[in-house]
C-alpha positions as CSV (number, residue, x, y, z in Angstrom):
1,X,-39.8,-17.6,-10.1
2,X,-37.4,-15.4,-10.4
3,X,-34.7,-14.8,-7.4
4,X,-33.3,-11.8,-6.2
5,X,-29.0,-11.4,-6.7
6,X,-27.3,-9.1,-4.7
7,X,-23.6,-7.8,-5.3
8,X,-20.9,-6.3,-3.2
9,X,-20.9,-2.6,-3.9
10,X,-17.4,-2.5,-2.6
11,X,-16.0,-5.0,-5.0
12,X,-14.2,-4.1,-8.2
13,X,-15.5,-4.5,-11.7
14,X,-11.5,-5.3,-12.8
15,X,-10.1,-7.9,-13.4
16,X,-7.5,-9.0,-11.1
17,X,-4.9,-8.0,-14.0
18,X,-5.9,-4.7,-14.4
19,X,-6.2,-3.6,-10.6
20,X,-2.6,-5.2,-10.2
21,X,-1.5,-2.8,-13.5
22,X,-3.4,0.1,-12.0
23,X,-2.3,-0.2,-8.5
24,X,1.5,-0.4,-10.2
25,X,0.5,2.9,-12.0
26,X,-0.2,4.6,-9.0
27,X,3.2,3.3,-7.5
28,X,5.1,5.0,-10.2
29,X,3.3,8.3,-10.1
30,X,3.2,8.4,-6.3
31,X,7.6,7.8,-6.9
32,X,7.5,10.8,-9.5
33,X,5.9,13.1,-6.8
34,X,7.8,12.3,-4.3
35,X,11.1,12.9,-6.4
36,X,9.6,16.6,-7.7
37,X,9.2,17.7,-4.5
38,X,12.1,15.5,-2.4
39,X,14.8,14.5,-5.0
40,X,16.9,12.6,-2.3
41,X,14.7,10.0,-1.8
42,X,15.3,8.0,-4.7
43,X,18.7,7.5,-3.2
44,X,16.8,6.4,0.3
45,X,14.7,4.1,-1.7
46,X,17.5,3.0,-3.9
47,X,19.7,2.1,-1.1
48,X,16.6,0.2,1.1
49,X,15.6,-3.4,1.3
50,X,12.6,-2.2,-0.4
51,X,10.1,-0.2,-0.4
52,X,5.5,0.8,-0.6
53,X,3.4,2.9,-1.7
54,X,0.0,3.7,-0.6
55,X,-2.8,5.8,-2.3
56,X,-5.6,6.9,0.5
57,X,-8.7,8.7,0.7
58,X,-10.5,9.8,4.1
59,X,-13.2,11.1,5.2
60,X,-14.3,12.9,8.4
61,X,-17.7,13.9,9.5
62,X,-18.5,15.3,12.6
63,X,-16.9,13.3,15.3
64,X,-16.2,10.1,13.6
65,X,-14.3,9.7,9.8
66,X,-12.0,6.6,8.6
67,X,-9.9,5.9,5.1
68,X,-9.5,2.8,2.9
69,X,-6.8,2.4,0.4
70,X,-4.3,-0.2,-1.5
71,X,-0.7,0.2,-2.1
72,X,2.2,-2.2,-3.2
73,X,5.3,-3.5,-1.3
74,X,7.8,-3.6,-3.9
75,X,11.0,-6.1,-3.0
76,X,14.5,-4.3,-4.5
77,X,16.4,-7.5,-4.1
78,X,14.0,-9.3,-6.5
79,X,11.5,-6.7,-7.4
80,X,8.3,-8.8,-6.4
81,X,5.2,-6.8,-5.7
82,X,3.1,-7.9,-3.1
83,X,-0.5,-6.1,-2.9
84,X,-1.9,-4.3,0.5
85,X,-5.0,-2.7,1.4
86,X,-4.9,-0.1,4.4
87,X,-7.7,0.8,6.6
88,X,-8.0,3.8,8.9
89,X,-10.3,4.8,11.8
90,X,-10.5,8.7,13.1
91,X,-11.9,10.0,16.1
92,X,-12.9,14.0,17.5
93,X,-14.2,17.2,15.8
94,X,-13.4,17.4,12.6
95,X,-14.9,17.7,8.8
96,X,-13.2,17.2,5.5
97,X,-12.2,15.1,3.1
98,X,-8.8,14.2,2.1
99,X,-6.3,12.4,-0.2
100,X,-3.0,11.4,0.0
101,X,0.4,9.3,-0.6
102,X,2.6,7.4,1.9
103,X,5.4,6.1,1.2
104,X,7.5,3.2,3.3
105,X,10.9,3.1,2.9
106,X,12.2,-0.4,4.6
107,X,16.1,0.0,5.5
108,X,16.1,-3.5,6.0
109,X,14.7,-6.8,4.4
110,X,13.1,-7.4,8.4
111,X,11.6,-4.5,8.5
112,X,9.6,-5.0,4.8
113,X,9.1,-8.6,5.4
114,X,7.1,-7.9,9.5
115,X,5.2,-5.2,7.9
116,X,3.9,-7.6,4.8
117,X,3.9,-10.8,6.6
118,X,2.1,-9.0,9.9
119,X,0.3,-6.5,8.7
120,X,1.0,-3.1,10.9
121,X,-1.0,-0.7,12.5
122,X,-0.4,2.7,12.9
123,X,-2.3,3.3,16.0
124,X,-3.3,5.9,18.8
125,X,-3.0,9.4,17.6
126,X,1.0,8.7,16.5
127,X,2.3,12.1,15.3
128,X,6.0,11.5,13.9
129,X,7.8,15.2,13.2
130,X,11.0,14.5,13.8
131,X,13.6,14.6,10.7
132,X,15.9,11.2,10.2
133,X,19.6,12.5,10.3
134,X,21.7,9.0,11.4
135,X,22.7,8.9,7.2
136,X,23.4,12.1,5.8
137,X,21.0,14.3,4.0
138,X,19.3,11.1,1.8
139,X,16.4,11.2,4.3
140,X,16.2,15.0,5.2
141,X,12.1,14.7,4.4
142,X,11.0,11.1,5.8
143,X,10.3,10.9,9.5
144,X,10.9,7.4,11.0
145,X,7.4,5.7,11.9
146,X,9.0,2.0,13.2
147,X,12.9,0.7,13.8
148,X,13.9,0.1,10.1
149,X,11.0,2.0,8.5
150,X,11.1,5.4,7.3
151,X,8.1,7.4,5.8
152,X,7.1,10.0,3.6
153,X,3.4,11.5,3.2
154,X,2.0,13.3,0.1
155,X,-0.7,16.0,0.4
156,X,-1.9,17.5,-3.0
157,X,0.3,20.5,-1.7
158,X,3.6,18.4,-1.5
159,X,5.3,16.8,1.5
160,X,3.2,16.9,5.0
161,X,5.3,18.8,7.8
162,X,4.3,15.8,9.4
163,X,2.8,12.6,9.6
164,X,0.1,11.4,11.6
165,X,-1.7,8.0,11.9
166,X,-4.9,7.2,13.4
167,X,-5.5,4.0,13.8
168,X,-4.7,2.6,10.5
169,X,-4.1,-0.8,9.5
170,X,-2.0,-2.3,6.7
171,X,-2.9,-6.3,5.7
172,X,-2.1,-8.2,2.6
173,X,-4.8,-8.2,-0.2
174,X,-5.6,-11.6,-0.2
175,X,-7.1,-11.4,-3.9
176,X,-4.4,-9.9,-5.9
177,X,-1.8,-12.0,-4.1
């Protein structure tokens, strides 16, 4: 008798190899965006403890919508990746579907190691417009989202005018780690 097998229709037919290599990919061409359209933040990212980048996609239907994406926190002192997965959830009106880029700059080895060892949620309806001025022109297009943390958010149009975050959560991937 033969028995039925089911399979996760989330999970990736990858090998752990290749979604590490094409997570790394998307880290690199997430940077080159960022530099075409914000050249100074190479010297921001430079400069930081370290730094991540996150590729999303989101969805909202009616009242309800969320997001799921991965990213990599990338260590400057050492240069150690560590893998992350965000999830977000969206409430009110609203239809669409979108994609985009964030990038986290850490300004210090604290702030990277809370956000990869606790995980961090960007909750309630956070809108961050404001421009970062305390260090010179460096980080005239990242807004800061945490003490330590600046960001940056990519639209297929370029940099957002600003940066919102609706309940979304950032955890360590516990398989490609």
């Amino acid at each position: 008798m033969a028995s039925a097998q089911f399979s996760n229709p989330f999970a990736s037919d990858k090998t752990i190899s290749q979604q590490r290599e094409e997570i790394l990919k998307k880290n690199q061409a997430t940077l080159a965006q960022l530099y075409k359209v914000s050249p100074k933040a190479r010297e921001a990212i430079d400069r930081a403890a370290g730094y991540a980048t996150f590729s999303n996609f989101g969805m909202k239907i009616l009242i309800a919508g969320g997001g799921t994406g991965s990213g990599v926190v990338i260590n400057n002192a050492n240069k150690k990746a560590t893998y992350m997965n965000m999830a977000e959830i969206q409430a009110g009106l609203g239809f669409g579907i979108k994609t985009f880029q964030n990038v986290f700059v850490f300004q210090t080895a604290a702030a990277m190691n809370d956000f990869i060892n606790s995980g961090w949620t960007f909750g309630g309806q956070v809108t961050a417009a404001a421009k970062y001025q305390n260090d010179g022109d460096a980080y005239q297009d990242a807004v800061v989202v945490a003490p330590g943390v600046l960001m940056y958010q990519l639209t297929d149009s370029g940099l957002a005018a600003e940066i919102t975050g609706k309940g979304t959560k950032y955890y360590k991937d516990s398989t490609l780690n």
